[in-house]
C-alpha positions as CSV (number, residue, x, y, z in Angstrom):
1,X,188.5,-2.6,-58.0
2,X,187.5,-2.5,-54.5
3,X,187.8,-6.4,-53.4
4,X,190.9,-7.5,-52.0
5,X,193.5,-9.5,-53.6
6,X,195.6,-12.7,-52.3
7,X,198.8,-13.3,-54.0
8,X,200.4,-16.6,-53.6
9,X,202.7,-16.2,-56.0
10,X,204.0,-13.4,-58.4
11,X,201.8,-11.6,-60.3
12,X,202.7,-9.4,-63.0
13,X,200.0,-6.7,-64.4
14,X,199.7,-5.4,-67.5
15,X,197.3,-2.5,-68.2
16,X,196.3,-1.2,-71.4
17,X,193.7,1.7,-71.9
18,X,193.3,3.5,-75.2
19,X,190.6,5.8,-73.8
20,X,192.5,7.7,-70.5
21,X,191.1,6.5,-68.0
22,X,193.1,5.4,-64.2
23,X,192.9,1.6,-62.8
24,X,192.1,1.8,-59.4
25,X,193.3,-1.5,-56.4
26,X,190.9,0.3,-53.5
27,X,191.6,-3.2,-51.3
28,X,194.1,-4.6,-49.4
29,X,196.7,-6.7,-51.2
30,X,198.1,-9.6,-49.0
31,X,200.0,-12.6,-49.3
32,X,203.6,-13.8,-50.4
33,X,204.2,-12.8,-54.0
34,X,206.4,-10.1,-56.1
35,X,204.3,-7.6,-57.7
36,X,205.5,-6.2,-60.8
37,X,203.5,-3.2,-63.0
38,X,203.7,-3.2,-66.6
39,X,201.8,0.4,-66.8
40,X,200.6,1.8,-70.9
41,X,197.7,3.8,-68.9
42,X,197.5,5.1,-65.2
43,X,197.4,3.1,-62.2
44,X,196.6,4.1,-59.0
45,X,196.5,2.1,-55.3
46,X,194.3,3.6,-53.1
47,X,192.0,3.3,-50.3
48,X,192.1,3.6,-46.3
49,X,193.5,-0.4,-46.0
50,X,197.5,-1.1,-46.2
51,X,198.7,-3.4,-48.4
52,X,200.7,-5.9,-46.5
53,X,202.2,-8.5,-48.9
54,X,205.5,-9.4,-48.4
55,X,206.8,-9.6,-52.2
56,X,208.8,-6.8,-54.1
57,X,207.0,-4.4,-55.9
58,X,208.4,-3.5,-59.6
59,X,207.3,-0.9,-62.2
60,X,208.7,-2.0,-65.2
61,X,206.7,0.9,-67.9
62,X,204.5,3.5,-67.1
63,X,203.6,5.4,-63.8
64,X,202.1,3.8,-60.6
65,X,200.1,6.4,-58.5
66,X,200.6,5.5,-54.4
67,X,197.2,7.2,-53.2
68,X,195.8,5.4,-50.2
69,X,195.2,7.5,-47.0
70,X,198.0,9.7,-45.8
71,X,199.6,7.2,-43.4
72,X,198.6,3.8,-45.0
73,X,201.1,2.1,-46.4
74,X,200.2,1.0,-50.2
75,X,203.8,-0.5,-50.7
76,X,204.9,-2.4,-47.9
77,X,208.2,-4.2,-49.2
78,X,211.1,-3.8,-51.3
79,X,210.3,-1.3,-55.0
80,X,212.2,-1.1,-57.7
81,X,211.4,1.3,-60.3
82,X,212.4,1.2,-64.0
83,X,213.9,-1.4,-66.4
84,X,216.3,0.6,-68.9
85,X,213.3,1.4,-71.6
86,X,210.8,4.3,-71.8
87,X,210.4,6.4,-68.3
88,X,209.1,4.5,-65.4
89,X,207.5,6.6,-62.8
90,X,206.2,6.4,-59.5
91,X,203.9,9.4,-57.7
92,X,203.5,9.1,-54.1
93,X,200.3,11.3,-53.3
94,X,200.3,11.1,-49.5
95,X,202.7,10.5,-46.9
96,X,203.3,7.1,-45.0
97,X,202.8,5.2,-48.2
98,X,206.2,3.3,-48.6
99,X,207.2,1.3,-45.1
100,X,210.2,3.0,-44.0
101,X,212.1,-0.6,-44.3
102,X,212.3,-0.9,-47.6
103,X,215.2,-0.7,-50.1
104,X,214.2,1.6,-53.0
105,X,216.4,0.8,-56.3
106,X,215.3,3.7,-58.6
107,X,216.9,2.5,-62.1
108,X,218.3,4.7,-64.9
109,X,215.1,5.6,-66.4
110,X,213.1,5.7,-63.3
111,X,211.8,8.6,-61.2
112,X,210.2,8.4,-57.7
113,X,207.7,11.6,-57.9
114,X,207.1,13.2,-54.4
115,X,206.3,16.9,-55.6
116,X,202.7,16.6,-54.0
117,X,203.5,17.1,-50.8
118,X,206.6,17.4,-48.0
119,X,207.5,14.1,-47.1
120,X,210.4,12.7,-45.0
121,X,211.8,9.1,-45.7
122,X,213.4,6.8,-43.4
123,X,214.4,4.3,-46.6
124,X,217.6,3.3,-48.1
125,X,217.7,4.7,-51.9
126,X,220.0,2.9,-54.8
127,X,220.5,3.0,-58.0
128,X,220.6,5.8,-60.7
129,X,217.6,7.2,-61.3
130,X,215.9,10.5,-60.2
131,X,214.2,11.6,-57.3
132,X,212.0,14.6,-58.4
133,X,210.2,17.2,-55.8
134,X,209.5,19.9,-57.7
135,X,208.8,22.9,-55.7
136,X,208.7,20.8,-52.1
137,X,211.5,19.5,-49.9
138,X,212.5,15.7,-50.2
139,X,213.6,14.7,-46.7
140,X,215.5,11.9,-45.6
141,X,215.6,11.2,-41.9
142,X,218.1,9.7,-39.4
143,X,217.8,6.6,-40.5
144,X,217.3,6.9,-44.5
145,X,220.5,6.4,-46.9
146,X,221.7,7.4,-50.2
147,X,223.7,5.0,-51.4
148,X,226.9,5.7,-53.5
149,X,226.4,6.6,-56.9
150,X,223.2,7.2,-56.1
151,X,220.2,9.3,-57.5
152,X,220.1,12.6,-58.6
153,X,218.0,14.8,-56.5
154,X,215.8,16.9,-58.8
155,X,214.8,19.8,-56.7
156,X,214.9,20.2,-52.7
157,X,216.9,18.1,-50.2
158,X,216.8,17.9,-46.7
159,X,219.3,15.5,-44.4
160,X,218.8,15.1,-41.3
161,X,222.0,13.2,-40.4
162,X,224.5,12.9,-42.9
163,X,226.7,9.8,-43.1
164,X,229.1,9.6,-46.2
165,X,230.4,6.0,-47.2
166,X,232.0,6.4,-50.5
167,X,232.0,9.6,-53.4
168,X,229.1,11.9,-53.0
169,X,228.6,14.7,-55.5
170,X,226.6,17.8,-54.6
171,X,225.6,20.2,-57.6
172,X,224.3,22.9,-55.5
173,X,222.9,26.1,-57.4
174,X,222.4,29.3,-54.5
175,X,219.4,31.2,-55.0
176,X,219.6,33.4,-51.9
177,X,222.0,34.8,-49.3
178,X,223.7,31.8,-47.7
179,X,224.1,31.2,-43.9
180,X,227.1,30.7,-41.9
């Protein structure tokens, strides 16, 4: 879909595809309502417009693809990712896609999927869930937070100011000669 969407309310999508296929939003996506994805085939928001409704953005099932332009912001609120059931996934494709003043709550069974690139994040980060990065570095930046009791880190961390505020645990597996 390349049109542009109002909400003025809260709009829950379901989408079902039997065949493979990816449902594309290319537009902008404005207005005041919570936006909540119940995903049983891929999803993808994309295009060179941000997305600047003011609503909460939940994926409930399935895996939401953030692909607009490196720089555009495709979620510009509050996310929260996973509901207890199944794996709920979101893949950011490109930098500058979640607006570094929202709270991410990634849930038990969720996973916030940055192994596509190297990206620093400014955001506060809750809940139980996974951050994965696979072979690139997840970066959180002077003014990003991982909340106690917090995700697991699955892969490269970077900090670039550390501020502890209750029990952190660090598994830490060396894989070369350690400095200092």
């Amino acid at each position: 879909m390349n049109g542009n969407i109002f909400l003025n309310r809260d709009l829950a999508i379901p989408v079902y595809d039997n065949y493979g296929y990816t449902s594309i939003i290319a537009g902008r996506i404005t207005g005041i309502g919570n936006l909540t994805f119940s995903l049983y085939a891929g999803f993808r928001l994309a295009g060179a417009t941000a997305n600047t409704y003011t609503g909460t953005t939940t994926v409930v099932s399935g895996t939401l693809e953030l692909a607009k332009s490196a720089g555009v912001v495709a979620i510009p609120g509050d996310l929260v990712i996973g509901d207890g059931a199944g794996v709920d996934k979101v893949l950011v494709s490109q930098s500058g896609q979640i607006t570094n003043t929202a709270q991410i709550t990634i849930n038990s069974n969720g996973v916030i999927d940055v192994s596509s690139g190297n990206y620093t994040f400014q955001n506060t980060f809750k809940g139980t869930g996974a951050i994965a990065t696979g072979a690139r570095t997840f970066t959180l930046g002077t003014s990003g937070v991982l909340s106690p009791g917090t995700n697991a880190v699955i892969g490269a961390l970077s900090v670039t100011n550390l501020d502890f505020r209750g029990t952190v645990a660090f598994d830490y597996c060396k894989t070369g000669r350690e400095a200092g």
